[in-house]
N, C-alpha and C positions, 0 to 999 in steps of 0.2 A: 350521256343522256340517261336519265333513270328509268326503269324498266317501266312499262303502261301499265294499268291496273286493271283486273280481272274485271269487267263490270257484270252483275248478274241482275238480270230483271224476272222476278219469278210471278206466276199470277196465276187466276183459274183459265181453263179453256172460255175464248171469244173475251177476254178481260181488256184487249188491247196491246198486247204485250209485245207480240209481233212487231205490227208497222211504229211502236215508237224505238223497239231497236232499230229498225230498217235506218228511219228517221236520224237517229245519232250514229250508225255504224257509218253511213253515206257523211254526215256534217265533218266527223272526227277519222274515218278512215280506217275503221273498224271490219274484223270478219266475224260472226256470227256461228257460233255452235248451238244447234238445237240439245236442247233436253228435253225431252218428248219419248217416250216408250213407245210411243206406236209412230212416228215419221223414222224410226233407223229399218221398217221393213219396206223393201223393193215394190214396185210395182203398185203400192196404195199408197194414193198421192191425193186424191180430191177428200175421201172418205179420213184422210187424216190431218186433212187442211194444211198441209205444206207449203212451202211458201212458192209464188206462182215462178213459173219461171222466169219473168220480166225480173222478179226480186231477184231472182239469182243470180242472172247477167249483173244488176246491176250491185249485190254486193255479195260475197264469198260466202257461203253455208257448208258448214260441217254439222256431223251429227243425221245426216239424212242420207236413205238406200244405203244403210251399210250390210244388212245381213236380208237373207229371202225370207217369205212369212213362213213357218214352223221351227226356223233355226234358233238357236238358242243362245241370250244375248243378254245379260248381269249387269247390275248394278256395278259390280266390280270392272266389267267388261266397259260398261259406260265411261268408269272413274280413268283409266287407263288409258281408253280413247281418246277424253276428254282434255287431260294430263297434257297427252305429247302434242294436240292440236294448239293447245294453250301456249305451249312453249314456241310451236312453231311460228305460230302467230305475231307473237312476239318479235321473235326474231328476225321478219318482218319489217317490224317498227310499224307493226300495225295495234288496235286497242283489241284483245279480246270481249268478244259479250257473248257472256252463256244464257240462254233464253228458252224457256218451257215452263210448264207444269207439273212435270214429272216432281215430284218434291225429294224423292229418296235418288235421282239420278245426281241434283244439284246439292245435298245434301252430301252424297259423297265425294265429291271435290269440293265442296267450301268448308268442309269440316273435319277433311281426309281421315276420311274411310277407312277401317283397314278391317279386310275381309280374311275371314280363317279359311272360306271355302271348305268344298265337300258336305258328304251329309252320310246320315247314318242308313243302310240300306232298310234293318230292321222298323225304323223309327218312317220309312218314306211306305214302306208295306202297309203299316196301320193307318197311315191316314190314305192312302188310295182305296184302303175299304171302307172308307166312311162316304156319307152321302154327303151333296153340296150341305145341305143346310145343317150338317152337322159340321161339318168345315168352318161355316158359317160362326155358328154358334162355340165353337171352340176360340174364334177369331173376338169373339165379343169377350169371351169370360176372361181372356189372358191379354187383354188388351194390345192387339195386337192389328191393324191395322188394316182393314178390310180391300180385297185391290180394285183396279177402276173397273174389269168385268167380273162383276160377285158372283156369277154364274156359272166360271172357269174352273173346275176342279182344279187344273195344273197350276191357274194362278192362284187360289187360296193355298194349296201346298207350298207353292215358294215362298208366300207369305208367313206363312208359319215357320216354313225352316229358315227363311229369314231371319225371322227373330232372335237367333243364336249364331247369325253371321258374321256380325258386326263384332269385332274383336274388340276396339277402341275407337274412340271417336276426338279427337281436338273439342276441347272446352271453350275455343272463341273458334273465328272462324280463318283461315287463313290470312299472310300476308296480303299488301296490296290487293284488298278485295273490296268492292264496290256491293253490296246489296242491298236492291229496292224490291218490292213486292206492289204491286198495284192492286189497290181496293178497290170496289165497285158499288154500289150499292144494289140490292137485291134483283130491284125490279129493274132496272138498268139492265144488269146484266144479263135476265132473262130474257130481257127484248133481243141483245143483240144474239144472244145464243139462238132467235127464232130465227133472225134476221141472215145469221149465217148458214141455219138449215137451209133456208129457199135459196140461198146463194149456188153450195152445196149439192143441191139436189139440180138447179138447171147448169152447172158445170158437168153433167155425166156423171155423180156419185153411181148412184145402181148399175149403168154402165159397165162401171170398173168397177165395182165389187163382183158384179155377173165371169168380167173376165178372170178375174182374180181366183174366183173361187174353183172355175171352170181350168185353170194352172196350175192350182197347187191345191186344190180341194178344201173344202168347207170343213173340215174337224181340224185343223191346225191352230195352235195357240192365237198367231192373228189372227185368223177369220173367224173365234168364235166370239168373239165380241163387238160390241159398238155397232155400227153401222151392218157390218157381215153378217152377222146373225138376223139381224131384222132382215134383209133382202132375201136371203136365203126361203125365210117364212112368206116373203111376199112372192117370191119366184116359184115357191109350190102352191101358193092360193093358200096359206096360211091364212095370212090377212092382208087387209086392201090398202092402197096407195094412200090412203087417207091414214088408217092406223100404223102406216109405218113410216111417214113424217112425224106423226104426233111422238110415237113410241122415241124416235131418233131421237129429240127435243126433249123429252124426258129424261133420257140416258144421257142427253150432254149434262143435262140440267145435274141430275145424281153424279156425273163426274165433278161439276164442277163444284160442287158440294164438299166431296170425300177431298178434293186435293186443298180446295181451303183447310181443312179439319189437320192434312197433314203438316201444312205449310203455317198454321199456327202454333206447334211447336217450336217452331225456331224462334230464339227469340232474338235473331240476330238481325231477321227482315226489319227492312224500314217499311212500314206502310203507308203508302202515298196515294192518291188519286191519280190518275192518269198524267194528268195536265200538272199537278205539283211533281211528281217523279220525273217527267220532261225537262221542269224549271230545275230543278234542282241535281241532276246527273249533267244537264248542261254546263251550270254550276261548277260542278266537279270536274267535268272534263278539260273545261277551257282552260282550269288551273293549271291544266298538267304540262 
């Protein structure tokens, strides 16, 4: 029997991408690796939209709760993970499907990555003295890839030394590899990106960000972003229940911006609308 093929569905946040793996992993017998930078930390599950847990009884998820929030957790660290799940999966005789937004996580497995690692200590001195918006604007002139919380000293730093980590990259994308990217149209996907805030918000997000932060404290790499940071302002009377729906909802809105920007790079994505990417991975699977 020939080995299953990789299927990757990549797309912005609230794009869909989610339940139409669910949808194929459940028809074809598939397990599901997240690629997602913010569902591998513990303990934030609503605020990172994770998949509920009915979804995970009812089909296999890797890629989620692997490290605690301030730990530290690479692209290379993904690739690795990502790597021996794939093969496990496999072995199996089940289909793998890699699944996120993350665009640099699924990048380095479908393009195998290879990381030099390490970094200059000299070179991580100067830019810790620089301010965000010089960070910022260094990330602009050297074109170099802005990350999903622009406000993150530690993540514009990785991003930058990023840039010289990437040793080599495959010029196609690996064997037996399936990749669809799901398009949206604008206002579309603004709606549902609203539609999943009020979802979001009457599931306990602030809740568990309150706990969360109250665990492992509000300055760690997870919690200074996305959702964490707005509660935090709302839980000191920063700003009101009002401005920090809206605020969330802009911040998904600018994620889901920046990971299109990245995920257009590739020229490897097939871009398909929801409902075509369904038809057509169907398609492909039944073949197999």
């Amino acid at each position: 029997m020939s080995e299953r093929p990789l299927v990757v569905i990549i797309g912005p946040t609230a794009s869909g991408k989610s339940s139409l793996a669910m949808r194929l992993a459940e028809q074809y017998g598939g397990e599901i690796i997240s690629a997602d930078s913010r569902a591998i930390y513990k303990d934030l599950d609503i605020g990172t939209a994770k998949p509920s847990q009915a979804d995970q009884a009812l089909v296999k998820h890797w890629g989620l709760d692997i490290v605690e929030p301030g730990d530290r957790f690479t692209a290379a660290d993904f690739k690795q993970y990502a790597n021996q799940k794939i093969k496990e999966i496999r072995s199996r005789n089940k289909t793998p499907f890699l699944v996120g937004g993350s665009g640099m996580y699924v990048d380095a497995v479908t393009l195998d990555y290879t990381f030099s690692g390490g970094y200059d200590q000299a070179g991580r001195d100067r830019l810790e003295s620089m301010t965000t918006e010089q960070l910022q604007l260094y990330c602009s002139k050297n074109n170099i890839t802005i990350p999903e919380n622009d406000q993150n000293k530690r993540y514009l730093i990785r991003a930058i030394e990023r840039k010289n980590v990437v040793g080599n990259k495959r010029n196609k994308p690996i064997e037996n590899c399936i990749i669809v990217g799901i398009t949206t149209d604008r206002q579309v996907l603004r709606q549902r990106i609203e539609q999943r805030a009020a979802q979001l918000f009457d599931q306990g997000m602030i809740e568990e960000a309150i706990a969360a932060g109250q665990k492992y404290g509000w300055d760690n790499e997870a919690m200074t972003g996305n959702i964490y940071k707005l509660v935090r302002q709302y839980t000191s009377d920063d700003i009101t229940h009002q401005q920090l729906v809206s605020s969330f909802i802009t911040l998904d809105w600018r994620l889901a911006k920046r990971q299109l920007t990245w995920m257009k790079r590739n020229k490897f994505i097939n871009w398909l609308s929801l409902a075509e990417a369904e038809l057509y991975l169907n398609r492909e699977l039944a073949s197999e």
